[in-house]
MOPAC internal coordinates of N, CA, C and O (Angstrom, degrees):
PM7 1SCF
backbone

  N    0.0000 0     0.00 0     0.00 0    0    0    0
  C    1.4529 1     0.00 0     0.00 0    1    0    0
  C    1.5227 1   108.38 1     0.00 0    2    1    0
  O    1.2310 1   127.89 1   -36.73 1    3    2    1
  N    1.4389 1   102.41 1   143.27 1    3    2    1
  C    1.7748 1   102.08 1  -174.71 1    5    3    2
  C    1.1320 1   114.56 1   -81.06 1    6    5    3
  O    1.2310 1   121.69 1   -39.11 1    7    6    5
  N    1.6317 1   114.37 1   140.89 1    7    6    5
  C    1.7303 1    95.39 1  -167.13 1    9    7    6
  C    1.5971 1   136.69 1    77.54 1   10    9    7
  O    1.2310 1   125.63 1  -163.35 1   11   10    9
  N    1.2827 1   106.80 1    16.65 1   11   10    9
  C    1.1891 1    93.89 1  -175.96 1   13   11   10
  C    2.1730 1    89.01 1  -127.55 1   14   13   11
  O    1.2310 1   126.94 1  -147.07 1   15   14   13
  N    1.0063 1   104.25 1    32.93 1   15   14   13
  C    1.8409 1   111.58 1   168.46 1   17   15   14
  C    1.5240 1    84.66 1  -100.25 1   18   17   15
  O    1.2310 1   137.15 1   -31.59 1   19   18   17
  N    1.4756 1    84.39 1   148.41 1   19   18   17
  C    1.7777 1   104.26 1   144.52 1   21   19   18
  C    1.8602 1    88.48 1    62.74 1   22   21   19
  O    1.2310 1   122.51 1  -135.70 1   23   22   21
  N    1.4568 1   112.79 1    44.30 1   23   22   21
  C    1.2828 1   113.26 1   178.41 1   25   23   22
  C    1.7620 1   104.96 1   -69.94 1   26   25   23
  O    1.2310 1   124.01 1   125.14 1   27   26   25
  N    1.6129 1   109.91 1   -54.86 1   27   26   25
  C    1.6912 1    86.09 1  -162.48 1   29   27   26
  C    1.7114 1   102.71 1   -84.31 1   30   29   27
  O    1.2310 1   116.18 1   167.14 1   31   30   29
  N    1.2966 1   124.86 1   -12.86 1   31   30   29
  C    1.5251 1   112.15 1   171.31 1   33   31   30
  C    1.5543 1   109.48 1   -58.52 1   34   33   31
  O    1.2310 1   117.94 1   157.43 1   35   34   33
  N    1.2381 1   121.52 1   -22.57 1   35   34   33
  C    1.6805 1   107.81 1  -171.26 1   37   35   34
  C    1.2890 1    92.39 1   -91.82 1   38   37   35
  O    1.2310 1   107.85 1   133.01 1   39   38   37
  N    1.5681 1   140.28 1   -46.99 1   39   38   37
  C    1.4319 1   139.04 1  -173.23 1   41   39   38
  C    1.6455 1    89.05 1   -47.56 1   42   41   39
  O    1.2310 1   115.78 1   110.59 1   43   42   41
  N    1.4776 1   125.61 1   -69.41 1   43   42   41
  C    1.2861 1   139.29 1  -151.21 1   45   43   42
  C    1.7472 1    95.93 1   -38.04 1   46   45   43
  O    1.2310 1   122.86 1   110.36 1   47   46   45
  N    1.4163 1   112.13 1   -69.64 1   47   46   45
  C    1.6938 1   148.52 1   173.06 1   49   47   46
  C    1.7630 1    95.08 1   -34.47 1   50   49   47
  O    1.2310 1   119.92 1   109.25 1   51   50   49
  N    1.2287 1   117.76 1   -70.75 1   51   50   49
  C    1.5510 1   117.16 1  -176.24 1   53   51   50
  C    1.5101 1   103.93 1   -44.97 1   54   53   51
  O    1.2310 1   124.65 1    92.65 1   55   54   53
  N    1.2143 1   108.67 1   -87.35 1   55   54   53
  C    1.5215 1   121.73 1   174.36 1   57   55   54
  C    1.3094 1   111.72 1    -2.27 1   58   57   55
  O    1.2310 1   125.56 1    90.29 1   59   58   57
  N    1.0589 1   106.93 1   -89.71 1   59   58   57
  C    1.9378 1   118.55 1   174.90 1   61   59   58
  C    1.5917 1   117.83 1   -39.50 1   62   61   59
  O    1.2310 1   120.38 1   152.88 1   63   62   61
  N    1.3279 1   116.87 1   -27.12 1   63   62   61
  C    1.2383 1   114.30 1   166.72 1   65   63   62
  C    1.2634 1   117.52 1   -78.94 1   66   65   63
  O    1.2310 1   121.16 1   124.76 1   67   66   65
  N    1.4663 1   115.39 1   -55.24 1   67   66   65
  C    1.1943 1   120.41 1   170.77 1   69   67   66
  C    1.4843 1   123.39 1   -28.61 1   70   69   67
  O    1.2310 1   128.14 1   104.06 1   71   70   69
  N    1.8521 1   101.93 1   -75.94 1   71   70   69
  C    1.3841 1   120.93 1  -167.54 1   73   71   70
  C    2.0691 1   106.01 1   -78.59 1   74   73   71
  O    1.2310 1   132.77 1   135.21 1   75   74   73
  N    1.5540 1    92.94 1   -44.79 1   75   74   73
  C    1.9131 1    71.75 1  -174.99 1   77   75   74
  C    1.5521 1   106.34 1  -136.15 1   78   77   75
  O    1.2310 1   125.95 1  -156.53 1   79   78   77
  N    1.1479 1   106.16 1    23.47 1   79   78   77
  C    1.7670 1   105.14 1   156.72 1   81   79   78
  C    1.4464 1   120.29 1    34.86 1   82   81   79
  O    1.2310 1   129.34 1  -143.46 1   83   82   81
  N    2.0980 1    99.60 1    36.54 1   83   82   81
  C    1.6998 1   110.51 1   179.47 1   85   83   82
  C    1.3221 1    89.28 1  -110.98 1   86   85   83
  O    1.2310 1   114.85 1   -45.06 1   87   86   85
  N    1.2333 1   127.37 1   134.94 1   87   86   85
  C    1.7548 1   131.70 1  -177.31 1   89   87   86
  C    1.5689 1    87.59 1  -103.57 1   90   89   87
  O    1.2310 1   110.68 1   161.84 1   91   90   89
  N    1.0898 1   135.12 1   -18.16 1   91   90   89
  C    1.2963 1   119.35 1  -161.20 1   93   91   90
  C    2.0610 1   100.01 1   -87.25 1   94   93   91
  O    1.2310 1   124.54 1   170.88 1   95   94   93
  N    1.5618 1   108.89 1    -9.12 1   95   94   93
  C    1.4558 1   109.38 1  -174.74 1   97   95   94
  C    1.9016 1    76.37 1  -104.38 1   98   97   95
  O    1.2310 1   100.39 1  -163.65 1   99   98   97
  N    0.9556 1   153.15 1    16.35 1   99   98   97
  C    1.1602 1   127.08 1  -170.07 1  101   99   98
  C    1.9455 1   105.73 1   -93.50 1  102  101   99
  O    1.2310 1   119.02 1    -5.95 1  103  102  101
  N    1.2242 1   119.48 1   174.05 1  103  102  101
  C    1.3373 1   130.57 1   172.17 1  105  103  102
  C    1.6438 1   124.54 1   -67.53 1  106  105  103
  O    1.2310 1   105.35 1   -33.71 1  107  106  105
  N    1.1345 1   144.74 1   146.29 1  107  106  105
  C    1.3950 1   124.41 1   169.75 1  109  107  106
  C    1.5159 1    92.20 1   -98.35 1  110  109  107
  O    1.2310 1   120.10 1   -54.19 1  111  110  109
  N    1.5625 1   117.42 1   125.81 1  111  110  109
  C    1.7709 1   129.75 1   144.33 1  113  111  110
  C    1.3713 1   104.95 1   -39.21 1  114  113  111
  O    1.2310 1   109.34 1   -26.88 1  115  114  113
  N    1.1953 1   137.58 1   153.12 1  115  114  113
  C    1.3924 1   151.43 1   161.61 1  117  115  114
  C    1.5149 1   116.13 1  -109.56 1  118  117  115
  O    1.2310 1   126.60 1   163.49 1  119  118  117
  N    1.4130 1   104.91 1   -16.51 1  119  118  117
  C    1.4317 1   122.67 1  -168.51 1  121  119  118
  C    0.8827 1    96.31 1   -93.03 1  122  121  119
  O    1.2310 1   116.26 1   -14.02 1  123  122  121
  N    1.6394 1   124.70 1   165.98 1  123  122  121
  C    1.8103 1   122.05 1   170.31 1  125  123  122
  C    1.8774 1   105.53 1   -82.41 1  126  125  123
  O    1.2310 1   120.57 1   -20.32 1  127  126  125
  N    0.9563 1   116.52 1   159.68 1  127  126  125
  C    0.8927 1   127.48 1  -141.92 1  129  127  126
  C    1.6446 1   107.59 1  -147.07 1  130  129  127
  O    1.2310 1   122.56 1   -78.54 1  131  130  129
  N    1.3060 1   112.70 1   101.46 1  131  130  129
  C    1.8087 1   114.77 1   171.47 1  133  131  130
  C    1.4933 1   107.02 1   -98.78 1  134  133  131
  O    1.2310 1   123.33 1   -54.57 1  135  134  133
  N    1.4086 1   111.23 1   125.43 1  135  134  133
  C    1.1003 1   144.81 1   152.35 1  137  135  134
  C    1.3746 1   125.52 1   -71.56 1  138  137  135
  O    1.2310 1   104.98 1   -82.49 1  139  138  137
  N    1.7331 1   145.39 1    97.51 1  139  138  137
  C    0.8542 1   126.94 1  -138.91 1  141  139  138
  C    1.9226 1    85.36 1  -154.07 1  142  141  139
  O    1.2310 1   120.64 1   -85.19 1  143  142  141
  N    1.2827 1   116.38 1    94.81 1  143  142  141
  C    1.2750 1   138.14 1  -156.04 1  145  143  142
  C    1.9266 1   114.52 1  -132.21 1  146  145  143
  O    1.2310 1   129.20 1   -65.63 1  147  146  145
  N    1.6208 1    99.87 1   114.37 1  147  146  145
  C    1.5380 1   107.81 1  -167.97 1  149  147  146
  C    1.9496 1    97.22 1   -81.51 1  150  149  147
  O    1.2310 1   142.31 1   -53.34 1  151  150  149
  N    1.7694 1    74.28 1   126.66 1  151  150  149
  C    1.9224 1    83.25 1   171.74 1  153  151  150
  C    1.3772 1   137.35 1   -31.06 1  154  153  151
  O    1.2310 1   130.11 1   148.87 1  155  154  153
  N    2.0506 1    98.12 1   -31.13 1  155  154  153
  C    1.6059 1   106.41 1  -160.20 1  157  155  154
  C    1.4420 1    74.95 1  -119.61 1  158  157  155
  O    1.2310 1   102.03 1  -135.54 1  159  158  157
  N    1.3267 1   150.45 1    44.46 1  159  158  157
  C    1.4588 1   137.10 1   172.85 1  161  159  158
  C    1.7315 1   110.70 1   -56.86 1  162  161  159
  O    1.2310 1   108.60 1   -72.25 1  163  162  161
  N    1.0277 1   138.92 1   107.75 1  163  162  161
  C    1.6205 1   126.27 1   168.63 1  165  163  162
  C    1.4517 1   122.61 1   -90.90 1  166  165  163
  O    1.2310 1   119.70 1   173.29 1  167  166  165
  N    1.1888 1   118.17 1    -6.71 1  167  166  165
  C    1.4586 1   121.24 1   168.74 1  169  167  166
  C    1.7025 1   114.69 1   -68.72 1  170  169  167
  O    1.2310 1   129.01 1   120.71 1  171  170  169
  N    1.8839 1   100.24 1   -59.29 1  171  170  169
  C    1.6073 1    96.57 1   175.18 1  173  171  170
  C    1.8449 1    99.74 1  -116.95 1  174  173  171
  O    1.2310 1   128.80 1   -54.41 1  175  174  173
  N    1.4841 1   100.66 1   125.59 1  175  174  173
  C    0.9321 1   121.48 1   170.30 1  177  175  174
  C    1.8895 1   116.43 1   -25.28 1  178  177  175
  O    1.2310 1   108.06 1   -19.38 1  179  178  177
  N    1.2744 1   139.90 1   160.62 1  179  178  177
  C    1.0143 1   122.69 1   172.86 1  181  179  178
  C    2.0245 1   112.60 1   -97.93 1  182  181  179
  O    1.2310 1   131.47 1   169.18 1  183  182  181
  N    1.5993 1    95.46 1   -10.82 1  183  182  181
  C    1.4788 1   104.32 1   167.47 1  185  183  182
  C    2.0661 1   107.11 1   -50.05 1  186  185  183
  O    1.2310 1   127.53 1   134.79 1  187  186  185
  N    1.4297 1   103.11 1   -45.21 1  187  186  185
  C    1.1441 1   109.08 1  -177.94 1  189  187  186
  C    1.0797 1   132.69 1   -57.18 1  190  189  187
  O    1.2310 1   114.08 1   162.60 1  191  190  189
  N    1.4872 1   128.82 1   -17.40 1  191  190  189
  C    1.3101 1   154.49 1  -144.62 1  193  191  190
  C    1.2020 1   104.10 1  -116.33 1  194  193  191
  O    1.2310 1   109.77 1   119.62 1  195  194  193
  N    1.3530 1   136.80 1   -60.38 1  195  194  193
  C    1.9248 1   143.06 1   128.85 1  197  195  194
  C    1.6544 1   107.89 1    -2.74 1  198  197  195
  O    1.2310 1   128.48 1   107.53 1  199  198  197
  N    1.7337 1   101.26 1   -72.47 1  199  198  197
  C    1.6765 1   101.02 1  -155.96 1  201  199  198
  C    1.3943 1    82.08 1   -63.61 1  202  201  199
  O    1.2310 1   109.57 1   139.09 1  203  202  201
  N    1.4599 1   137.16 1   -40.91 1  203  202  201
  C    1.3826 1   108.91 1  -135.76 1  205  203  202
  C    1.6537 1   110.51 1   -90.39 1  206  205  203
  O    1.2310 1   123.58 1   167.26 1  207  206  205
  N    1.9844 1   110.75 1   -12.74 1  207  206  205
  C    1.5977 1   112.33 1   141.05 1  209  207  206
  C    1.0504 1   150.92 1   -77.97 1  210  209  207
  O    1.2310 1   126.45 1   174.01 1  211  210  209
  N    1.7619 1   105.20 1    -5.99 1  211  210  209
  C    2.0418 1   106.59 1   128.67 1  213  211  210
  C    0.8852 1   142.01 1   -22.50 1  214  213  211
  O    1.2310 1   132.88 1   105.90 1  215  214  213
  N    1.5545 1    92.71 1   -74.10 1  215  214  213
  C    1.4667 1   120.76 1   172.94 1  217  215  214
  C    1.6224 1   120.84 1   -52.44 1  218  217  215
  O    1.2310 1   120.86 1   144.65 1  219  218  217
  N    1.4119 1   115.95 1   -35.35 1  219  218  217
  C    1.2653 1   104.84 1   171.45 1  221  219  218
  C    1.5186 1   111.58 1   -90.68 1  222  221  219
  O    1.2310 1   119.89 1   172.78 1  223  222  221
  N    1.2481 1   117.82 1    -7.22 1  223  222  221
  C    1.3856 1   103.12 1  -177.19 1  225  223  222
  C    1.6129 1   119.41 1    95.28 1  226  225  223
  O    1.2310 1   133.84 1    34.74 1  227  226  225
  N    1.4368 1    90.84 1  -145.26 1  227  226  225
  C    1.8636 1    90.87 1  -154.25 1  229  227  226
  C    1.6573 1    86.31 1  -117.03 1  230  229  227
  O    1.2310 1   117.67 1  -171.39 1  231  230  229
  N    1.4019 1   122.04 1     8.61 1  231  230  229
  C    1.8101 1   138.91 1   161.60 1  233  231  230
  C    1.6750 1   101.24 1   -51.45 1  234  233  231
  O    1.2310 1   135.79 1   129.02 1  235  234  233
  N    1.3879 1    87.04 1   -50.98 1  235  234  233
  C    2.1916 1   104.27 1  -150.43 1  237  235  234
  C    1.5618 1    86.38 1   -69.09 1  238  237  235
  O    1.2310 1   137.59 1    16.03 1  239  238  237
  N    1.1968 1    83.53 1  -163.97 1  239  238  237
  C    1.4166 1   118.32 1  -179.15 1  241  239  238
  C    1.2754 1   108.44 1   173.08 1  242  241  239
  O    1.2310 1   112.69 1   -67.02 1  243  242  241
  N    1.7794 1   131.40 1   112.98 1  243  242  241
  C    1.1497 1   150.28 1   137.39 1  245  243  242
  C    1.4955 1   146.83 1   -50.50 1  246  245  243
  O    1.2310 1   121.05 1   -81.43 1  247  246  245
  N    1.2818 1   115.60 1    98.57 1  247  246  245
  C    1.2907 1   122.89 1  -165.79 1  249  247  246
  C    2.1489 1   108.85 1   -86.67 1  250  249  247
  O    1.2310 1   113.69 1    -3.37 1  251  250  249
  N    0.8945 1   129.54 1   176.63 1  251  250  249
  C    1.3606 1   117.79 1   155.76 1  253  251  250
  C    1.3887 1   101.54 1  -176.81 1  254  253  251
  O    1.2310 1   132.36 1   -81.68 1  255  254  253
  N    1.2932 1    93.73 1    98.32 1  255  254  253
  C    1.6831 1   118.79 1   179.43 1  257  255  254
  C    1.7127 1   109.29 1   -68.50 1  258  257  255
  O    1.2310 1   130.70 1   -59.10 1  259  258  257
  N    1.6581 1    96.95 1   120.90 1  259  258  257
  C    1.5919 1   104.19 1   178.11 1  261  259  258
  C    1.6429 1   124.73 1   -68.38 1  262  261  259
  O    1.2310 1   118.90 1   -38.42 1  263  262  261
  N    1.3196 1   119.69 1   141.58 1  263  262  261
  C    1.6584 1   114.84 1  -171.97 1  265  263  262
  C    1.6340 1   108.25 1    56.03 1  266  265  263
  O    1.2310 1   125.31 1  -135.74 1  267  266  265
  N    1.2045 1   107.40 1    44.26 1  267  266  265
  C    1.5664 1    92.79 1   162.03 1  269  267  266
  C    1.2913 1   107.24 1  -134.47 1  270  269  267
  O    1.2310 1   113.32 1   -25.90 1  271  270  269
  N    1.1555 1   130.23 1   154.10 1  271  270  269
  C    1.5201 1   132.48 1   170.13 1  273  271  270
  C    1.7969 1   124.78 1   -91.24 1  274  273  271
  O    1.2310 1   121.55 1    26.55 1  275  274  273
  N    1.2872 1   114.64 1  -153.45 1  275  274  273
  C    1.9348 1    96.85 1  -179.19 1  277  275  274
  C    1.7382 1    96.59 1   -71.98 1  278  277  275
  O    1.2310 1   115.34 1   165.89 1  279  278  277
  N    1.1317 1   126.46 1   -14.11 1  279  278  277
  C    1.5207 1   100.64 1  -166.84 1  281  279  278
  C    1.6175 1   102.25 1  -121.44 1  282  281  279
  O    1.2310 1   135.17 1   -91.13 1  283  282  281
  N    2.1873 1    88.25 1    88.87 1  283  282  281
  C    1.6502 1   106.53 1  -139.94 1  285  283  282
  C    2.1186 1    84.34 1   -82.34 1  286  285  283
  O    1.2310 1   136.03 1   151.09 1  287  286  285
  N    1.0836 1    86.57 1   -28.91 1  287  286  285
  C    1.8293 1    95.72 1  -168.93 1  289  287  286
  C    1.7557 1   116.47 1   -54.01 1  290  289  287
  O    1.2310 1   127.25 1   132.74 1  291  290  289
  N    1.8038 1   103.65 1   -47.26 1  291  290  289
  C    1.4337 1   119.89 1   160.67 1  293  291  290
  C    1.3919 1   120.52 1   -47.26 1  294  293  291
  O    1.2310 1   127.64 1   112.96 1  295  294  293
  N    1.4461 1   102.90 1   -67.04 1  295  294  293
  C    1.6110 1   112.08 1   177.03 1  297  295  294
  C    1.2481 1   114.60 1   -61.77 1  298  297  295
  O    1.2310 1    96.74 1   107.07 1  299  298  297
  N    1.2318 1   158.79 1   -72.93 1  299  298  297
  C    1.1246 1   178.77 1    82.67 1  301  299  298
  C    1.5014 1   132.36 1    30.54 1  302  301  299
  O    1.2310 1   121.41 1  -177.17 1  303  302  301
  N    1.7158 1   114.91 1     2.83 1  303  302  301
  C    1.1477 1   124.90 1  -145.64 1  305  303  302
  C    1.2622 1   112.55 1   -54.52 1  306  305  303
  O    1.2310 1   112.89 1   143.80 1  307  306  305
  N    2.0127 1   131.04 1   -36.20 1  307  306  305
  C    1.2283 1   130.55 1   176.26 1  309  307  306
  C    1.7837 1   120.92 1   -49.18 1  310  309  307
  O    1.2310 1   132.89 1   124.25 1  311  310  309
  N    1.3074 1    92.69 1   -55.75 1  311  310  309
  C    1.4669 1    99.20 1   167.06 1  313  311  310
  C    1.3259 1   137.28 1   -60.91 1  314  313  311
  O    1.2310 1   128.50 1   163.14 1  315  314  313
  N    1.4270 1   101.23 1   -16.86 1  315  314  313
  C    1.5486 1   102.18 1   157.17 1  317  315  314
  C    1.2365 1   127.44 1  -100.55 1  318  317  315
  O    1.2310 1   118.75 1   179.17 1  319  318  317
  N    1.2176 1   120.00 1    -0.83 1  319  318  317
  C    1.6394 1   136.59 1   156.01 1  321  319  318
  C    1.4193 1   104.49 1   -61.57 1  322  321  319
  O    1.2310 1   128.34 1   114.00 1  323  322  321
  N    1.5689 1   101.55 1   -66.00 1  323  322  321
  C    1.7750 1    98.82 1   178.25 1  325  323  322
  C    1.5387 1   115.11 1   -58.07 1  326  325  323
  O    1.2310 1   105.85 1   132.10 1  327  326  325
  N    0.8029 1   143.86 1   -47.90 1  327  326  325
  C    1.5863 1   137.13 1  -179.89 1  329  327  326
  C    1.6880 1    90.50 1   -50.59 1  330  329  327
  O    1.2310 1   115.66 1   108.00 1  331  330  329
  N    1.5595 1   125.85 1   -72.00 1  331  330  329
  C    1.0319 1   114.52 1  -142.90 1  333  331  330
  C    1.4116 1   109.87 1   -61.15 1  334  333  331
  O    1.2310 1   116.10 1   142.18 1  335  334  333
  N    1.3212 1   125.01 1   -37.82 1  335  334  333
  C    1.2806 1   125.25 1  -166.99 1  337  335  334
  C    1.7016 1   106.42 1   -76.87 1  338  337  335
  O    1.2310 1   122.79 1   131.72 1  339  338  337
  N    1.5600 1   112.25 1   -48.28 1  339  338  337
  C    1.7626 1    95.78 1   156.05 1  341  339  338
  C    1.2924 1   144.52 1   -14.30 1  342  341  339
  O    1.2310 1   134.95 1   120.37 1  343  342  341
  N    2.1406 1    88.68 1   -59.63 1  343  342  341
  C    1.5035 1    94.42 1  -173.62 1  345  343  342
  C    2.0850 1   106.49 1   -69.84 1  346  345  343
  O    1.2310 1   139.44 1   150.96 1  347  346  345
  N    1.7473 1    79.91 1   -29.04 1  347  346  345
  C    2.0387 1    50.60 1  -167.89 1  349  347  346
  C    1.7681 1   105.58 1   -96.96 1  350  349  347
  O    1.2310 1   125.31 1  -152.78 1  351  350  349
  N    0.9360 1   107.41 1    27.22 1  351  350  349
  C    1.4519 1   111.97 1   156.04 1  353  351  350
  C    1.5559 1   124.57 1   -95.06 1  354  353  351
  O    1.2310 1   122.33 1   173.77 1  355  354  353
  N    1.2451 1   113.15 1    -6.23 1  355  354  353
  C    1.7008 1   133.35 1   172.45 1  357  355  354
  C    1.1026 1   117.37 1  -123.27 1  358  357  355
  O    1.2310 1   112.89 1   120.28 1  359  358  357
  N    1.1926 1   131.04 1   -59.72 1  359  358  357
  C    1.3233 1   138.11 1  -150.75 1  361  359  358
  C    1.4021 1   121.17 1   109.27 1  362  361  359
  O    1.2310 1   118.39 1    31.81 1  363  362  361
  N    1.2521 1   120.67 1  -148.19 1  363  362  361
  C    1.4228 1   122.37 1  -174.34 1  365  363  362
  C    1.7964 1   106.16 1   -87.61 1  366  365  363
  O    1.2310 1   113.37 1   -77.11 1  367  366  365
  N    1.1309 1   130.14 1   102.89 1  367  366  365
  C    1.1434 1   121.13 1  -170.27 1  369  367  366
  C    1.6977 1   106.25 1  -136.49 1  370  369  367
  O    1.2310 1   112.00 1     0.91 1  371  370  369
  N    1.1489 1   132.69 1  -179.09 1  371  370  369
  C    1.5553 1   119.22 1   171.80 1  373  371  370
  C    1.3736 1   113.04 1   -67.39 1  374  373  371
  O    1.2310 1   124.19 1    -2.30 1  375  374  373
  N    1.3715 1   109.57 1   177.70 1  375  374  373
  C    1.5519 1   103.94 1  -173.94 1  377  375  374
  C    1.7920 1   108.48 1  -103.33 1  378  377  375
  O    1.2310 1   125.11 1     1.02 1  379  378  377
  N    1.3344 1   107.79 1  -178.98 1  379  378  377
  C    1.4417 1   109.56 1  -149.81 1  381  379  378
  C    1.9484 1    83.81 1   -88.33 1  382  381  379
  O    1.2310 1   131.31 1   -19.51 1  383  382  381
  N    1.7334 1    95.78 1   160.49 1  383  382  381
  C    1.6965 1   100.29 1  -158.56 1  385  383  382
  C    1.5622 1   114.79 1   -80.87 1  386  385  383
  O    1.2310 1   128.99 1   179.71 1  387  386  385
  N    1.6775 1   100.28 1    -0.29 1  387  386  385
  C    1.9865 1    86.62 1   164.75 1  389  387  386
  C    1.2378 1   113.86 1  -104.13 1  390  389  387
  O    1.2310 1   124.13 1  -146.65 1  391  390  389
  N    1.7813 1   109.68 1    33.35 1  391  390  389
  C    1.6795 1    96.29 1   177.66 1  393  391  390
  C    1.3937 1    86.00 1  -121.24 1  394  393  391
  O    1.2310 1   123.97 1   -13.50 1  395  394  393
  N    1.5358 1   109.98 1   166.50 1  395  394  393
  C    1.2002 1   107.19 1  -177.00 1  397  395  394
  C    1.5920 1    99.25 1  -123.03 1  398  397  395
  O    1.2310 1   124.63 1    -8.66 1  399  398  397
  N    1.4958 1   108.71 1   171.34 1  399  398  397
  C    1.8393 1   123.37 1  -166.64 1  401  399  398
  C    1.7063 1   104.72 1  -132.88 1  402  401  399
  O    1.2310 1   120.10 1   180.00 1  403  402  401

């Protein structure tokens, strides 16, 4: 089943964002990791979206889909098809050139 590795590191990772939005108590992923974050998001800041591909390192990979808000998948759904299937057709690589970082 997809997604179901690395179950309590992602609960662990959610949580902390959710409840106290300290990356420095958060988990490190080991796995690669897509980041897939709407330009106009107003729930999580887009400062958050940066620290929190620090925080994962040079694993992640950060997407930031233009004109979309937090519900980047609804709005935006092609473009997040294309990232996703990229990433796992490559790996961790830069992101595609109409998204911006």
């Amino acid at each position: 089943v997809m997604g179901s590795d690395y179950i309590q590191e992602k609960t662990e990772l959610l949580y902390a964002l959710i409840s106290e939005r300290q990356l420095s108590d958060l988990p490190i992923i080991s796995q690669p990791a897509l980041i897939v974050w709407g330009e106009r998001d107003k729930v999580f800041p887009m400062e958050l979206a940066h620290r929190l591909k620090r925080h994962l390192g040079e694993s992640s990979r950060l997407v930031v889909i233009r004109n979309a808000g937090h519900a980047v998948n609804l709005e935006k759904p092609k473009d997040v098809c294309r990232n996703i299937i990229e990433f796992f057709q490559e790996g961790v690589t830069e992101p595609l050139n109409d998204e911006k970082v």
